[in-house]
C-alpha positions as a Python dict, from the first residue, in 0.01 Angstrom:
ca = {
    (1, 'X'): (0, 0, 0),
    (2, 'X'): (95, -182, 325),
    (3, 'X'): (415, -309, 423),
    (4, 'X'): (490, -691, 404),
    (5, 'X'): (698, -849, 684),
    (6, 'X'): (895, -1179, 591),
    (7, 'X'): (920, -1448, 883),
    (8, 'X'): (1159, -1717, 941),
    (9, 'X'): (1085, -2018, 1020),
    (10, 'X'): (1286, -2277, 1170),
    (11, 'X'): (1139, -2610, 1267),
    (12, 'X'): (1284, -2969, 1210),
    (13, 'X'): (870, -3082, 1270),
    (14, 'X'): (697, -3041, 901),
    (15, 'X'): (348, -3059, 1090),
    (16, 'X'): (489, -2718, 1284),
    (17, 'X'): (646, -2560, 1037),
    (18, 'X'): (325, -2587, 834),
    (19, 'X'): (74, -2466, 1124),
    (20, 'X'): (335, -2117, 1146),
    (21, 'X'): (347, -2062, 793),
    (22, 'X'): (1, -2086, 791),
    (23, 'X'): (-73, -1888, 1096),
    (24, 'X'): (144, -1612, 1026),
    (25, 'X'): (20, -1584, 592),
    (26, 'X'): (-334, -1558, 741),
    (27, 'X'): (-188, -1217, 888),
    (28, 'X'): (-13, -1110, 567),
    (29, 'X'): (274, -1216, 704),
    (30, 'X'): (518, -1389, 420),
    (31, 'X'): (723, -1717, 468),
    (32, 'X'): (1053, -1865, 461),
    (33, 'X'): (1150, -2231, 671),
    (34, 'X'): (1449, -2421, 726),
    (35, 'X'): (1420, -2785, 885),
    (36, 'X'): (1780, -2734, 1051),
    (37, 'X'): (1991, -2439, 1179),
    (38, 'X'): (2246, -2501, 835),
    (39, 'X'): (1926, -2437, 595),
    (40, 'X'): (1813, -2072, 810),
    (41, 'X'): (2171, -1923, 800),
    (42, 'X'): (2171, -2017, 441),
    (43, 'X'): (1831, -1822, 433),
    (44, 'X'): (1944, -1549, 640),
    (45, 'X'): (2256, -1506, 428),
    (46, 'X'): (1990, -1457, 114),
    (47, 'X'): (1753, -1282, 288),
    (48, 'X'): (1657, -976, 581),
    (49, 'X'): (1385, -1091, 760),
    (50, 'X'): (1142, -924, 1010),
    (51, 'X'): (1101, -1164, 1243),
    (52, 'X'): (1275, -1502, 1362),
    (53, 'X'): (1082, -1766, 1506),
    (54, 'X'): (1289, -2099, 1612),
    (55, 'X'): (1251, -2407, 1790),
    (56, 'X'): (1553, -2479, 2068),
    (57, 'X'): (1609, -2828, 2008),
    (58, 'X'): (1746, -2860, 1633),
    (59, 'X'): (1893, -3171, 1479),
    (60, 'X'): (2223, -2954, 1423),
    (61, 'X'): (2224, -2689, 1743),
    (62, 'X'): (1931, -2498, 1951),
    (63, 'X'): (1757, -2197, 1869),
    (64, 'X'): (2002, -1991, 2120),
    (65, 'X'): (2270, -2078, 1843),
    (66, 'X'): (2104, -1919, 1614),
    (67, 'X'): (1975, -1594, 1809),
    (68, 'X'): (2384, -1621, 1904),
    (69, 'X'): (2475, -1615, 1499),
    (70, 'X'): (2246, -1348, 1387),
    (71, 'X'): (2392, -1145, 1675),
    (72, 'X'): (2754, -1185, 1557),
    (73, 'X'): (2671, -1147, 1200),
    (74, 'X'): (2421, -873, 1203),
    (75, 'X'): (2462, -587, 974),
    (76, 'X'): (2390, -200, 1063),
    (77, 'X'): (2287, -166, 721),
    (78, 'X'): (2007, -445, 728),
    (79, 'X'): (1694, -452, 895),
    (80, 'X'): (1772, -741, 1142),
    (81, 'X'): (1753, -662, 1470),
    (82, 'X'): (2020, -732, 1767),
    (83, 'X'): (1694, -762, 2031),
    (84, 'X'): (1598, -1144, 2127),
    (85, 'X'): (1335, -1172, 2348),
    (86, 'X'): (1224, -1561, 2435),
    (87, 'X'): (871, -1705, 2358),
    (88, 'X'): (750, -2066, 2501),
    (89, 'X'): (452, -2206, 2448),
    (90, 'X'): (267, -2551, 2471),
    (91, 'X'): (307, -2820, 2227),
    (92, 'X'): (134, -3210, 2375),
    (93, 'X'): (209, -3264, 2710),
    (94, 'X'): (527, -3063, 2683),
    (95, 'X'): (693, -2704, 2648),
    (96, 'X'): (833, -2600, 2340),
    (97, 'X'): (1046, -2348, 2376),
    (98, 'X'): (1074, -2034, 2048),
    (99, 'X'): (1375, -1779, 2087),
    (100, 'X'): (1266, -1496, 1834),
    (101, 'X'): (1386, -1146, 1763),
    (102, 'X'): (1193, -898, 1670),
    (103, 'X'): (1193, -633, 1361),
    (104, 'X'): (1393, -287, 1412),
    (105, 'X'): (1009, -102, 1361),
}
């Protein structure tokens, strides 16, 4: 039996949201989103996930915030990571920028 990774999502754009959690199912990865940066710490609280991936402009902060939150409040004991490497890539005519961090593995 293979190991299932659980990704977080955080995206105020449904449309976006949707494409990642479809994106990342079709490679067994599972799901959680959050429109806002109050809904993923509420999921983060819940929940250890594998991977983090955020947009940087957020109705209620950036993703930086968040990368900055998960640092302060990470747990030894968990499998969240302290690492945060940055991902951009396009969306229209403009950058979006991702901050993710990756799994301990």
């Amino acid at each position: 039996m293979s190991t299932r990774y659980t990704a977080l999502i955080i995206d105020d754009e449904p449309d976006i949201r949707e494409l990642l959690e479809i994106t990342l199912n079709r490679m067994n990865v599972d799901t959680r989103s959050a429109e806002d940066l109050a809904q993923a710490r509420k999921l983060l609280a819940a929940e250890d996930f594998d991977l983090c991936l955020t947009d940087m402009r957020l109705p209620d902060g950036n993703g930086i915030d968040f990368v900055r939150h998960t640092m302060a409040t990470w747990n030894p004991q968990s499998r969240r990571s302290r690492q945060a490497p940055l991902i951009s890539f396009p969306n229209r005519s403009n950058y979006r920028c991702y901050a993710a961090w990756s799994p301990r593995h």
